[in-house]
N, CA, C and O atoms as a CHARMM CRD file, in Angstrom:
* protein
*
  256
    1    1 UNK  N     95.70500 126.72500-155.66100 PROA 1      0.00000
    2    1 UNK  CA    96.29100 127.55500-156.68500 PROA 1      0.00000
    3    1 UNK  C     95.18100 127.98600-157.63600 PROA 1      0.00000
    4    1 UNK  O     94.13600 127.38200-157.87500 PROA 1      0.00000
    5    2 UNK  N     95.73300 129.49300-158.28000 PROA 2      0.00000
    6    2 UNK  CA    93.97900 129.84400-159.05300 PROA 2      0.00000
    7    2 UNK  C     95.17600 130.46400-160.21100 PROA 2      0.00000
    8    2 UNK  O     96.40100 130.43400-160.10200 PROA 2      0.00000
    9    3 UNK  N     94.38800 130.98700-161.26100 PROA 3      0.00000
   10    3 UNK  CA    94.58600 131.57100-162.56600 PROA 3      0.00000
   11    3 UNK  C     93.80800 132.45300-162.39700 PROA 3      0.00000
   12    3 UNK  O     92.70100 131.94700-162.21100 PROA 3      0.00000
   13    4 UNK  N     93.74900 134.09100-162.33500 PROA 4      0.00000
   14    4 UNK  CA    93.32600 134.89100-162.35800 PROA 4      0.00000
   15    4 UNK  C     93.00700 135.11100-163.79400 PROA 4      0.00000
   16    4 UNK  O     93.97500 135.21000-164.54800 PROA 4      0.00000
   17    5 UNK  N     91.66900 135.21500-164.36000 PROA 5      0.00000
   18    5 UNK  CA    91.11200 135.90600-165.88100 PROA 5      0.00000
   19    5 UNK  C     90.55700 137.05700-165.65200 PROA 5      0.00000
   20    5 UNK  O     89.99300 137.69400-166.54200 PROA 5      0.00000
   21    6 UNK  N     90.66700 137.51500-164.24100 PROA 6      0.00000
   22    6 UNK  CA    90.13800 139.27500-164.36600 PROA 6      0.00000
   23    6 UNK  C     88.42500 138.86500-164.05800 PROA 6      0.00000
   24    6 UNK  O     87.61800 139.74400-163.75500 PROA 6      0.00000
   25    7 UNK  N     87.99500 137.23700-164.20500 PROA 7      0.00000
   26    7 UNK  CA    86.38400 137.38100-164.37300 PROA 7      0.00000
   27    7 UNK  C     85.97900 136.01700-163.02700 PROA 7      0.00000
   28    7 UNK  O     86.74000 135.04900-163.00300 PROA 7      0.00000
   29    8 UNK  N     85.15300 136.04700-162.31400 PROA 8      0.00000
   30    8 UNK  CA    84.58900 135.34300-161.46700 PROA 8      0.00000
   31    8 UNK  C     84.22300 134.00500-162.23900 PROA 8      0.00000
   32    8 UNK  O     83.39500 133.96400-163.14900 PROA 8      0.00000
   33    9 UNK  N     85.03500 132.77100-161.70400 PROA 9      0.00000
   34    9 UNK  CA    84.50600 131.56100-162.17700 PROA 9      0.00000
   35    9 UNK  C     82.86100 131.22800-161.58200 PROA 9      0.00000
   36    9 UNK  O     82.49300 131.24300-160.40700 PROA 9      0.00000
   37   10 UNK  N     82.29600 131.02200-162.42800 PROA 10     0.00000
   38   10 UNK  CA    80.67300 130.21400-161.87100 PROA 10     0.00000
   39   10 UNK  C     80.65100 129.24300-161.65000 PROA 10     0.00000
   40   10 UNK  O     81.20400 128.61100-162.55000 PROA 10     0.00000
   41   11 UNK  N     80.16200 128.40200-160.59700 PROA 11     0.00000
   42   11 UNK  CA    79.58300 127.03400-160.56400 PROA 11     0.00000
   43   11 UNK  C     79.13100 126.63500-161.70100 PROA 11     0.00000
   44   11 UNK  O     78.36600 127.29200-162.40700 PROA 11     0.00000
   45   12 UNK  N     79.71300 125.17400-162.03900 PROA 12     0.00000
   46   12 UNK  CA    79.12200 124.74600-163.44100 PROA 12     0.00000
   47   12 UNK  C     77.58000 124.05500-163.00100 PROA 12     0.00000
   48   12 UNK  O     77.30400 123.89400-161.81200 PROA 12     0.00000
   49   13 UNK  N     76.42500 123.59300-164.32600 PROA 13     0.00000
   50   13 UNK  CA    75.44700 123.77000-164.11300 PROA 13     0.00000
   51   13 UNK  C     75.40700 121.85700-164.74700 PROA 13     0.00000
   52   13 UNK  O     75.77900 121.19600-165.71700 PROA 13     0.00000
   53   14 UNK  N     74.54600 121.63300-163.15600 PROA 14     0.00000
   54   14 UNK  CA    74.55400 119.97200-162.81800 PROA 14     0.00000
   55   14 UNK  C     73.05500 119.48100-162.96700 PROA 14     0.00000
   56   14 UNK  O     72.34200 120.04900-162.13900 PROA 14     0.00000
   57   15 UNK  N     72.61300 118.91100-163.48800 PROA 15     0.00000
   58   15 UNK  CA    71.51200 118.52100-163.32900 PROA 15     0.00000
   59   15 UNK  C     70.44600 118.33000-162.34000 PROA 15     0.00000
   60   15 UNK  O     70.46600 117.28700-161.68700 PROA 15     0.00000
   61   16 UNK  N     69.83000 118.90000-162.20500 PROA 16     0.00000
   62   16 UNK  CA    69.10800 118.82400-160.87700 PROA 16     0.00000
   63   16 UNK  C     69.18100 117.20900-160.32500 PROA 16     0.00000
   64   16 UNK  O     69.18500 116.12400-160.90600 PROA 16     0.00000
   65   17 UNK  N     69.25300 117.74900-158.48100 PROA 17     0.00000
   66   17 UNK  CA    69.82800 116.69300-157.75900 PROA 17     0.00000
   67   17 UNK  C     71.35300 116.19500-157.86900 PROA 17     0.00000
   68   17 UNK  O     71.83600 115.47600-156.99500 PROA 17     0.00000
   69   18 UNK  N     72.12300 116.64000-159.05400 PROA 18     0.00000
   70   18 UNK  CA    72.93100 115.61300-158.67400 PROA 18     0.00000
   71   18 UNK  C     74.07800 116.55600-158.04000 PROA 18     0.00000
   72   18 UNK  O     74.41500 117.49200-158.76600 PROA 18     0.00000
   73   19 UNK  N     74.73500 116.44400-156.77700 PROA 19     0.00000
   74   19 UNK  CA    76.18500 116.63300-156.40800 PROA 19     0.00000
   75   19 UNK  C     77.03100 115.86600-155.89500 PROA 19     0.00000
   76   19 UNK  O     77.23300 115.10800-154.94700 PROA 19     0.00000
   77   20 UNK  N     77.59900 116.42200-157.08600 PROA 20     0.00000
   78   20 UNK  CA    79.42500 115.58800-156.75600 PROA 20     0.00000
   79   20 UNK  C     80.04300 115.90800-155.49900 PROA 20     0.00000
   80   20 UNK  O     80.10900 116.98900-154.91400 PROA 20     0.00000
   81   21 UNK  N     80.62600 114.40800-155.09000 PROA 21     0.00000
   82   21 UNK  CA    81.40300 114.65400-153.84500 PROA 21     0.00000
   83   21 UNK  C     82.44000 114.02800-154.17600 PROA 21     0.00000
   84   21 UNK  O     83.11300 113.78700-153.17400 PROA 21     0.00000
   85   22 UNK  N     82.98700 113.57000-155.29700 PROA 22     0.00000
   86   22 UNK  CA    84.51700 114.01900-155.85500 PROA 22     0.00000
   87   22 UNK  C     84.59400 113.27800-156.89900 PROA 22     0.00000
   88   22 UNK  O     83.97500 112.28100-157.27000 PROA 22     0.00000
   89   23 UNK  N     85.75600 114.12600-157.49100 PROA 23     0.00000
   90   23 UNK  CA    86.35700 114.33800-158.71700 PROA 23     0.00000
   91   23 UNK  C     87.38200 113.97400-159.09400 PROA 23     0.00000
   92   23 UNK  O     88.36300 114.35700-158.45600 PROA 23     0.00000
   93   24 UNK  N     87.65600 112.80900-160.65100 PROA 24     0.00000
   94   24 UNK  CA    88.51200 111.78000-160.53300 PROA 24     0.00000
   95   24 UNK  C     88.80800 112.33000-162.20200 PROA 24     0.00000
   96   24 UNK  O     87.97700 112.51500-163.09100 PROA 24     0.00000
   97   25 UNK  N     90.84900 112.56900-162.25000 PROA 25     0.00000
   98   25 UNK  CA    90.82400 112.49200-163.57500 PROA 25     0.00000
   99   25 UNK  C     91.53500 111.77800-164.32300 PROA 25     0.00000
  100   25 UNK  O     92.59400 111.88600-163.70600 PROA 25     0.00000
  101   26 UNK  N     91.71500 111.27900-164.98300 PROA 26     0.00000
  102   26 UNK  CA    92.54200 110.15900-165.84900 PROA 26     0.00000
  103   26 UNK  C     93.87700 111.11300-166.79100 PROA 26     0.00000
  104   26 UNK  O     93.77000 111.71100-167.86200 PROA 26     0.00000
  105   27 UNK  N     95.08600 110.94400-165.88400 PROA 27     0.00000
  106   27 UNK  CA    96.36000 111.58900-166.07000 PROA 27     0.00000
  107   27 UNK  C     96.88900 110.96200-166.23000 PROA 27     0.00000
  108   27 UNK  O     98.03000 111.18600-165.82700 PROA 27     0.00000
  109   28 UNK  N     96.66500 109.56400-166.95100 PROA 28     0.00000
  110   28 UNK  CA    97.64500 108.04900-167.44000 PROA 28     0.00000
  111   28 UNK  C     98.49100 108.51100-168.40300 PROA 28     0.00000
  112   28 UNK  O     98.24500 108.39600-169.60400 PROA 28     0.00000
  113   29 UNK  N     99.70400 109.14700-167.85700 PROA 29     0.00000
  114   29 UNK  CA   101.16300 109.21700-168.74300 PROA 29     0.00000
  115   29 UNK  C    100.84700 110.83600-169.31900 PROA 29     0.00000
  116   29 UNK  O    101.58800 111.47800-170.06300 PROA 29     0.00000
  117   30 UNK  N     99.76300 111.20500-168.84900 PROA 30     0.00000
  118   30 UNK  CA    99.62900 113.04500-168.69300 PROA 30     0.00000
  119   30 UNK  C    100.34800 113.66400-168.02400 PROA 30     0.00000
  120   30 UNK  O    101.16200 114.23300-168.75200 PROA 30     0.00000
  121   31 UNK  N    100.50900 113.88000-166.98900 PROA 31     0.00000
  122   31 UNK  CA   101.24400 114.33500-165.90500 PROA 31     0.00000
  123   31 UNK  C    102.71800 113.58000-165.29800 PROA 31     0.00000
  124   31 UNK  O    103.69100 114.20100-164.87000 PROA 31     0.00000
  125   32 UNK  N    102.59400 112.20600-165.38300 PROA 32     0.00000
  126   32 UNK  CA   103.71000 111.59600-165.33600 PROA 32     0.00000
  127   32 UNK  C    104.02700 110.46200-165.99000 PROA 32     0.00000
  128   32 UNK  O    103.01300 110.01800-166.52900 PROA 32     0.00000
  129   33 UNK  N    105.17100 109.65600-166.22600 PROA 33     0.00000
  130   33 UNK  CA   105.98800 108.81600-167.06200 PROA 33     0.00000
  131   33 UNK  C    105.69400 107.56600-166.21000 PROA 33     0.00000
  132   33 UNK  O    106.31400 107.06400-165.27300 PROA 33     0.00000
  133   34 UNK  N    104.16000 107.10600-167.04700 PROA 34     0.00000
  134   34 UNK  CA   103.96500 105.62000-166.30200 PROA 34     0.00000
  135   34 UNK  C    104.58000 104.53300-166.72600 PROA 34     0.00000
  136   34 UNK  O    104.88700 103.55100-166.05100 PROA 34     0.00000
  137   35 UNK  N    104.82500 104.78700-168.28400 PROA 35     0.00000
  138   35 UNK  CA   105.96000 103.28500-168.92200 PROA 35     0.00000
  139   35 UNK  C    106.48900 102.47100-168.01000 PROA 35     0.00000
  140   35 UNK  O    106.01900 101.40100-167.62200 PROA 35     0.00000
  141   36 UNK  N    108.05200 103.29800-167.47500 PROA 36     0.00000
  142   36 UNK  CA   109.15400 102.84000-166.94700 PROA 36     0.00000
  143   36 UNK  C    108.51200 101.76800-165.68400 PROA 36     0.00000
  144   36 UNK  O    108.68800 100.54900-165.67500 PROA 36     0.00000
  145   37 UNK  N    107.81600 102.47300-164.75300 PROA 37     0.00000
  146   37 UNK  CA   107.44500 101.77600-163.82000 PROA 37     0.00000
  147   37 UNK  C    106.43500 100.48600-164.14600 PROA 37     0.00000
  148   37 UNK  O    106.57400  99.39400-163.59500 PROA 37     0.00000
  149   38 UNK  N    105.26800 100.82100-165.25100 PROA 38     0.00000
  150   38 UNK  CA   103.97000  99.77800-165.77400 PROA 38     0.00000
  151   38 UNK  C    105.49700  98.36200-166.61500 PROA 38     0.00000
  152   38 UNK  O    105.68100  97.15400-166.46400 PROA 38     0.00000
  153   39 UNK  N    106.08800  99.27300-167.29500 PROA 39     0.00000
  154   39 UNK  CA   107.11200  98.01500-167.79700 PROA 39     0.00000
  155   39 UNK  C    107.71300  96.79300-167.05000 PROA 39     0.00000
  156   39 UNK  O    107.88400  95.59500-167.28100 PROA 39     0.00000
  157   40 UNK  N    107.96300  97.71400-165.99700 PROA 40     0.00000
  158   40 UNK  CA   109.03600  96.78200-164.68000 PROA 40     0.00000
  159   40 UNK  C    108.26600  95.49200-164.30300 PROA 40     0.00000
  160   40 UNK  O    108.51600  94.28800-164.24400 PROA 40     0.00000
  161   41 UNK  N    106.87400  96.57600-164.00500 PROA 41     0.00000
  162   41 UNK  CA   105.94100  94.93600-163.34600 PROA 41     0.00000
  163   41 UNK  C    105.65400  94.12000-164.32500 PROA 41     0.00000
  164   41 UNK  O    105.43400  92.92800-164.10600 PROA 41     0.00000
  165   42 UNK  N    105.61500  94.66100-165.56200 PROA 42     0.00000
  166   42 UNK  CA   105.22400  93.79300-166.17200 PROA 42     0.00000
  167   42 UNK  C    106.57400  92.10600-166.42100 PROA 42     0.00000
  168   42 UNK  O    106.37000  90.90000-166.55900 PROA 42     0.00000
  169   43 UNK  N    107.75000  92.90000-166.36700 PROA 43     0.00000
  170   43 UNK  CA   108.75600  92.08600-166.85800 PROA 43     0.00000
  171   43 UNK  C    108.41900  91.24500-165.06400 PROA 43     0.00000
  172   43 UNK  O    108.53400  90.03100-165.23500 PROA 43     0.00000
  173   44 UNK  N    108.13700  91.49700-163.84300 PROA 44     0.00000
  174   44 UNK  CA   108.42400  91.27300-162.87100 PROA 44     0.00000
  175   44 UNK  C    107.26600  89.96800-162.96600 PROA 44     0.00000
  176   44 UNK  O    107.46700  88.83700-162.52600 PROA 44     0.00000
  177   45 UNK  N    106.01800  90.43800-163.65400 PROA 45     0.00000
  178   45 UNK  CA   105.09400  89.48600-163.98700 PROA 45     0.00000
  179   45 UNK  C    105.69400  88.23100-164.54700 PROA 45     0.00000
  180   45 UNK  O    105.80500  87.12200-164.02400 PROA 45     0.00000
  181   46 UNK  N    106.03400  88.63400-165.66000 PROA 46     0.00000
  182   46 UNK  CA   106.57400  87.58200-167.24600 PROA 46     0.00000
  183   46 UNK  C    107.73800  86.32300-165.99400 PROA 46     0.00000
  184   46 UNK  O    107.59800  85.11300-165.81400 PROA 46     0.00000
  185   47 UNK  N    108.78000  87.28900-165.38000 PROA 47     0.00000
  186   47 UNK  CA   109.52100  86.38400-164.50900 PROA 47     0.00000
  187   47 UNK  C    108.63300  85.37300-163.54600 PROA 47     0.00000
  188   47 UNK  O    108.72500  84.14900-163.44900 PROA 47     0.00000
  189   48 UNK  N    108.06700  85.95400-163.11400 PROA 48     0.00000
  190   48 UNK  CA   107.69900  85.22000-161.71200 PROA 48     0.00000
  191   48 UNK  C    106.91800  84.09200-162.24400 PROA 48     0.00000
  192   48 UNK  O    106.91800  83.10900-161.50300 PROA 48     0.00000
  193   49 UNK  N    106.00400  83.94000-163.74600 PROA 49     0.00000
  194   49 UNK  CA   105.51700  83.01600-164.92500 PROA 49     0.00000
  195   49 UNK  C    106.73500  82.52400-165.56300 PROA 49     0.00000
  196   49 UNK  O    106.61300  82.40000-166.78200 PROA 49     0.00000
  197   50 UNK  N    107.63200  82.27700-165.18600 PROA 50     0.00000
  198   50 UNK  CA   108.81200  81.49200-165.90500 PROA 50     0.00000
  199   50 UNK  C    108.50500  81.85200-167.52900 PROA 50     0.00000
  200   50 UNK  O    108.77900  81.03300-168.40700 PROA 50     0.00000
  201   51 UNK  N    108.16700  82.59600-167.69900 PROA 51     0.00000
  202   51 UNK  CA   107.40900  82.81500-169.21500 PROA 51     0.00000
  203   51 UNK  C    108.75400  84.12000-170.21500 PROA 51     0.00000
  204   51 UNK  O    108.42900  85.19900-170.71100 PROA 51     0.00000
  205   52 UNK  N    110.26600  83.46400-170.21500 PROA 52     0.00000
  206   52 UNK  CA   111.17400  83.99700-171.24100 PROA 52     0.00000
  207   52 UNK  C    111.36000  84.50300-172.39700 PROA 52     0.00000
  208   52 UNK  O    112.07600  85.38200-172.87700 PROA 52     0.00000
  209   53 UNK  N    110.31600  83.53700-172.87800 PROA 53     0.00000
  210   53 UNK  CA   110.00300  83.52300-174.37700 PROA 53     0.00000
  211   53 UNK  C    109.32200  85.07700-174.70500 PROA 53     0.00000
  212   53 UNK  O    109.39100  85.63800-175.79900 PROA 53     0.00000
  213   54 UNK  N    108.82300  85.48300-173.79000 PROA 54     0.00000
  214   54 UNK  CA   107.62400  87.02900-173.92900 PROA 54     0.00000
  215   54 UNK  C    108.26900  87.84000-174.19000 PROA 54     0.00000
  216   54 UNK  O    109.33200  87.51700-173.65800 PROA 54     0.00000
  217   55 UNK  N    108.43400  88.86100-174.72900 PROA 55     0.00000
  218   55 UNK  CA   109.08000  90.25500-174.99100 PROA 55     0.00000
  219   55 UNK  C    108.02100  90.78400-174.33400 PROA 55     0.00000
  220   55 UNK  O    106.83900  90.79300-174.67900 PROA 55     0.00000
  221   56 UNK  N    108.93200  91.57200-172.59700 PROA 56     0.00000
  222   56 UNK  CA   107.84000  92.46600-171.98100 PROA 56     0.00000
  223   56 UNK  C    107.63000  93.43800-172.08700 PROA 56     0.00000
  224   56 UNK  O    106.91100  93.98500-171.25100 PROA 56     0.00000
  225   57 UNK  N    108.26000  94.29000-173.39400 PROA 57     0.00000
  226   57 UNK  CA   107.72500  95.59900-174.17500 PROA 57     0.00000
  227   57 UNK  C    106.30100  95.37800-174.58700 PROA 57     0.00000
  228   57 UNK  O    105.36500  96.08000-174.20400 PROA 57     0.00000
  229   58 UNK  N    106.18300  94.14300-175.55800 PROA 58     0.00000
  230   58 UNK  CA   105.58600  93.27000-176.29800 PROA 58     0.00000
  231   58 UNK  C    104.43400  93.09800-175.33500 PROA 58     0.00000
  232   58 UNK  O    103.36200  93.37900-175.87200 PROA 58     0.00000
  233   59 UNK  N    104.34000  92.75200-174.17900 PROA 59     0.00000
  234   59 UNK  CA   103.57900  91.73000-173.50900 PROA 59     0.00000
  235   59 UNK  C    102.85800  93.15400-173.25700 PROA 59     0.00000
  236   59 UNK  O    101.78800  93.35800-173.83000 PROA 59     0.00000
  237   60 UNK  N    103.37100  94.07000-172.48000 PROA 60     0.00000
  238   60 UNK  CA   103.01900  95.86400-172.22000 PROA 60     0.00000
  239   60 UNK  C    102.53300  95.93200-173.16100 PROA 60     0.00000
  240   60 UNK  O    101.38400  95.50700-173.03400 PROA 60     0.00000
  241   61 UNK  N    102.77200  96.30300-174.32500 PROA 61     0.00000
  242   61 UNK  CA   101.99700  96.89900-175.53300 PROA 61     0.00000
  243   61 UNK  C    100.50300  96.62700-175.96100 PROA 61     0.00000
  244   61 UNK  O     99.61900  97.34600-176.42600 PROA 61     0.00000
  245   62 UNK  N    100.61800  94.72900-175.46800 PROA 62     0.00000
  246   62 UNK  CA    99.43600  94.21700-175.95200 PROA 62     0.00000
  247   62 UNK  C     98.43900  94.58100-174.89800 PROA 62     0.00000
  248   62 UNK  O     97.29300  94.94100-175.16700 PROA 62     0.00000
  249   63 UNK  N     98.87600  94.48400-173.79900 PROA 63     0.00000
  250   63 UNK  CA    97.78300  94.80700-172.51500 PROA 63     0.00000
  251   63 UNK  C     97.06000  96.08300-172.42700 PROA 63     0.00000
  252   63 UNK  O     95.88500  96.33500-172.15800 PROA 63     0.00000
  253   64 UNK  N     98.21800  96.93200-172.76800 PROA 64     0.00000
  254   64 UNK  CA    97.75100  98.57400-172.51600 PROA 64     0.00000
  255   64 UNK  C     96.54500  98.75100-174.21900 PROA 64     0.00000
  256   64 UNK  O     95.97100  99.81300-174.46200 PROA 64     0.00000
């Protein structure tokens, strides 16, 4: 998929020698709704540690 601006994108300008052979981007709760699922394990964690006492909002909050 492209975005047409009417103008030719350029190769961006890399330091000599170096090319990338791939490209990694950090879309943590950008693009999608990691809570619900990061929450679950976490409560799935707290259980499987017999550990009740934890609030696994709480326990999430502190980790992240």
């Amino acid at each position: 998929m492209s975005i047409g601006t009417g103008q030719h994108a350029s190769k961006p300008k890399l330091p000599m020698g170096i090319e990338p052979r791939m490209l990694s981007f950090d879309v943590y709760g950008t693009l999608i709704n990691t809570t619900p699922a990061n929450l679950q394990a976490f409560r799935s964690i707290l259980h499987e540690a017999s550990e009740t006492n934890v609030d696994p909002m709480e326990f999430y909050s502190f980790c992240e």
